[in-house]
C-alpha positions in Angstrom: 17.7 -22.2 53.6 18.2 -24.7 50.6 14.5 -24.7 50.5 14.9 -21.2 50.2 17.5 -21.3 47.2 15.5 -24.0 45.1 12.4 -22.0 45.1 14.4 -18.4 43.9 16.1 -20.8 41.0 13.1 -21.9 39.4 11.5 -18.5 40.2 14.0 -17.2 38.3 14.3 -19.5 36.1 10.4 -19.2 35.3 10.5 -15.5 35.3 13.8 -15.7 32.4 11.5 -18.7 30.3 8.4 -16.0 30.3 10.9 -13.4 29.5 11.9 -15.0 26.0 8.4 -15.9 25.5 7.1 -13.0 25.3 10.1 -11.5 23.2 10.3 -14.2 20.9 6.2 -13.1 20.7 7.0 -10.3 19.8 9.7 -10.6 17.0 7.3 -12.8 15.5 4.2 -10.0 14.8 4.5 -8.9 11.3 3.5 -5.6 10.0 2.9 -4.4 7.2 3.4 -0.7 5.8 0.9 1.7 5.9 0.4 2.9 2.7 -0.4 6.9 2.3 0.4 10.0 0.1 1.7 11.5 3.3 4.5 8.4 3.6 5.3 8.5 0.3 7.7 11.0 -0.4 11.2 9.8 -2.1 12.9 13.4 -1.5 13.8 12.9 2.3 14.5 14.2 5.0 11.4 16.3 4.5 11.9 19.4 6.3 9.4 21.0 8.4 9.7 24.6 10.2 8.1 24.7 13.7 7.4 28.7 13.6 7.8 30.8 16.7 4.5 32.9 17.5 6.2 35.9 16.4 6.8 34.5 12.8 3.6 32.3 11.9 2.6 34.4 9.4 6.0 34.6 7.5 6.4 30.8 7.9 3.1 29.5 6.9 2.9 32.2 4.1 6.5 31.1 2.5 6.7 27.8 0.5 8.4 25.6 3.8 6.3 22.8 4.9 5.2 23.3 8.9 4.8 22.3 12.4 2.3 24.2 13.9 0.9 23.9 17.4 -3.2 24.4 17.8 -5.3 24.8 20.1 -9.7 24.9 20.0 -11.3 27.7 21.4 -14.4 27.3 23.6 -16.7 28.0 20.4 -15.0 25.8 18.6 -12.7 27.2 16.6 -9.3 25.9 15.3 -6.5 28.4 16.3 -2.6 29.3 16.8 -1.4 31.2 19.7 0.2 34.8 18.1 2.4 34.9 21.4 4.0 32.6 23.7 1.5 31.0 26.2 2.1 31.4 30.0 1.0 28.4 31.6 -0.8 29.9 35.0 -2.8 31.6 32.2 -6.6 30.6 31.3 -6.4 27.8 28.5 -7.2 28.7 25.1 -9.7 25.9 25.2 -11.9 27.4 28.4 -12.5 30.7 26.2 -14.2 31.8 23.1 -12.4 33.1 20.2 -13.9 36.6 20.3 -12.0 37.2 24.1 -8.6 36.5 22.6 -8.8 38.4 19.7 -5.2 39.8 19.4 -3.5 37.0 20.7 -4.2 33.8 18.8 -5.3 33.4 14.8 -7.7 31.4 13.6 -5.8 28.2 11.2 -8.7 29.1 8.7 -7.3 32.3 7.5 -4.4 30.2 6.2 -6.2 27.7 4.1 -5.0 28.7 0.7 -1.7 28.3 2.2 -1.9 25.3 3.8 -3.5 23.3 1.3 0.1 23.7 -1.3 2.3 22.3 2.0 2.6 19.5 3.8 1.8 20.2 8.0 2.1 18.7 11.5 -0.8 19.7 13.6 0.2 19.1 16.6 -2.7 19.7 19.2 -1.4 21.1 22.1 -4.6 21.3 24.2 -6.7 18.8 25.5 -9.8 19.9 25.1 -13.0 18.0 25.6 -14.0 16.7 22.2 -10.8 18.3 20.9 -10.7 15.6 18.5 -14.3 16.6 16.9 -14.0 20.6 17.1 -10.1 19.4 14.9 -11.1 17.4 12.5 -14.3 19.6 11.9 -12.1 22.5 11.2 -10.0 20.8 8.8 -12.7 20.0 6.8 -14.1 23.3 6.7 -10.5 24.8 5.0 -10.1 21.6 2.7 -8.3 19.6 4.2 -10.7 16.5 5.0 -9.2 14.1 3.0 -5.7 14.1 5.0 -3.5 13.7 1.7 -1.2 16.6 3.3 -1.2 16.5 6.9 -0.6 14.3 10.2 -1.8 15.0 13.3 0.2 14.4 17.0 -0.7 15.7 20.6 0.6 15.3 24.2 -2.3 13.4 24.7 -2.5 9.9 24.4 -6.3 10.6 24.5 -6.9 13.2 22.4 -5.2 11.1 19.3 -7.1 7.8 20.4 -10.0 9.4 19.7 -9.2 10.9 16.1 -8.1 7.7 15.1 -11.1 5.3 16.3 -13.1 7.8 14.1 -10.6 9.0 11.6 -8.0 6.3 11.1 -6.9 7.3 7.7 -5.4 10.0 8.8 -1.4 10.1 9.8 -0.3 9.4 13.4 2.3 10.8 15.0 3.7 9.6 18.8 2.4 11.2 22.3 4.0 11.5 24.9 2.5 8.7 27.0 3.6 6.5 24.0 6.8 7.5 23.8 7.1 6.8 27.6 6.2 3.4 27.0 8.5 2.6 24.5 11.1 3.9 26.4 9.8 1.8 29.6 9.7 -1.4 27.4 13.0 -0.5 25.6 15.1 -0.5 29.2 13.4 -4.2 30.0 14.9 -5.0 27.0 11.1 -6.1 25.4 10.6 -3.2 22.9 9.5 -6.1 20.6 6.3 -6.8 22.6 5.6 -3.0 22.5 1.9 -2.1 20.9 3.0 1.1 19.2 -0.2 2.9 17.9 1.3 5.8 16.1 2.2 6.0 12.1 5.5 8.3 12.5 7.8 8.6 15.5 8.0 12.0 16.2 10.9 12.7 18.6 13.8 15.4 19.6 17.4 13.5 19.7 17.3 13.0 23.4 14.9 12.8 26.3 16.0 13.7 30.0 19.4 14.2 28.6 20.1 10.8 27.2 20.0 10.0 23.5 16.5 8.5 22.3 17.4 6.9 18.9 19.5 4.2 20.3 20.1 1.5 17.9 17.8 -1.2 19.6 15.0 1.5 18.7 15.9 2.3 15.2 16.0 -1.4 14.3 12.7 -1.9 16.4 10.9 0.9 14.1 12.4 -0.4 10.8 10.6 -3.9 11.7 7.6 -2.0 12.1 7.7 0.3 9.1 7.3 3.2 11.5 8.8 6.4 10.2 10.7 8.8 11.9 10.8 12.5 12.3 13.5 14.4 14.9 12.3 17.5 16.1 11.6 20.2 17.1 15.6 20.3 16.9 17.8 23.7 16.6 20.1 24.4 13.3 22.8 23.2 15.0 21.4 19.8 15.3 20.8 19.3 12.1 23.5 17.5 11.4 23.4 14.9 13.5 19.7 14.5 13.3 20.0 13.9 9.7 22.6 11.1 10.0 19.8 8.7 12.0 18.6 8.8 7.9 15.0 10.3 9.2 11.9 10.6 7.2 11.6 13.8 8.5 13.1 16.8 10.6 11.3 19.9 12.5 13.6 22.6 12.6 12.8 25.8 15.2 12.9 28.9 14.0 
């Protein structure tokens, strides 16, 4: 039994030691800012509008800034969904454009507008070489050089991909990242987190609990990592805008 007790004190022991090891790592990494027109706005928060599919048109054809949500089409073409999407329906990536004619509009027919805005793409679909067919597109209306636009996803993937052959572009969080973070964040070792993305890009809470907790906020400030809250309602606006965000995606 004491043998017992001596072996589960220095295993504990060992186990706290490597714990402030690899936290006292991690407050140690510098990092420096990453330097873009994007990021460089003084007037903050900017505001973005996250259009419903009823009112794209109005919202990207007014003078707001946007968060839209694309998708590619089989044949490669860079679209927005004119309706909500059911999902036990076929994916937008699995068919060509010309079949869903009527529900979806192609992001090109916007290019004028989109080029006097600043935009979140945020790529809803993960399509294989998504990353190619969505950067491709952007060239085509203008938009290559990425002095207005960042680019987020669900999928960890997806943006992985865009950056190992775009990285000038801006990053926002996925979801598998923002699962990490929160994973590291409630072992208390949020310092020793890789965190990939240029701009956290967030709602106020996740499963119900409040996700800019002050450990985070402090964790991102040592990182120069922006944030943006959203999508968020009008009534949130308020207290979204008191975490003193970079940014904030408002639903309409």
């Amino acid at each position: 039994m004491r043998r017992i007790l001596i072996v589960s004190f220095f295993t504990l022991l060992l186990s706290l030691v490597c714990f402030w090891i690899v936290k006292l790592w991690g407050r140690s990494q510098v990092y420096t800012e990453y330097q873009h027109p994007l990021l460089a706005e003084k007037t903050l928060p900017i505001i973005f509008i996250k259009p419903s599919p009823e009112n794209i048109d109005a919202v990207i054809k007014s003078d707001q800034n946007v968060y839209l949500d694309v998708a590619t089409t089989l044949d490669q073409k860079l679209v927005l969904a004119k309706r909500a999407w059911n999902k036990k329906e076929k994916t937008i990536r699995n068919q060509n454009f010309a079949d869903l004619k009527g529900d979806v509009i192609e992001v090109s027919e916007y290019k004028d507008f989109l080029a006097k805005k600043k935009i979140i793409f945020n790529l809803v679909e993960n399509a294989q070489a998504g990353h190619e067919i969505f950067f491709y597109n952007i060239q085509q209306i203008g938009l290559g050089k990425g002095l207005n636009f960042m680019v987020t996803s669900p999928y960890e993937a997806l943006i992985k991909a865009l950056k190992e052959t775009q990285p000038e572009l801006v990053f926002g969080s996925t979801t598998p990242e923002i699962l990490k973070i929160l994973a590291m964040n409630s072992m208390h070792l949020i310092e020793a987190a890789t965190i990939r993305a240029d701009v956290i890009i967030h709602p106020l809470s996740v499963r119900g609990q409040t996700f800019y907790v002050s450990d985070l906020l402090q964790d991102f400030k040592r990182r120069h990592k922006k944030i943006i809250v959203g999508p968020i309602s009008e009534a949130e606006i308020e207290k979204a805008a008191s975490l003193n965000p970079y940014g904030l995606i408002i639903q309409k």
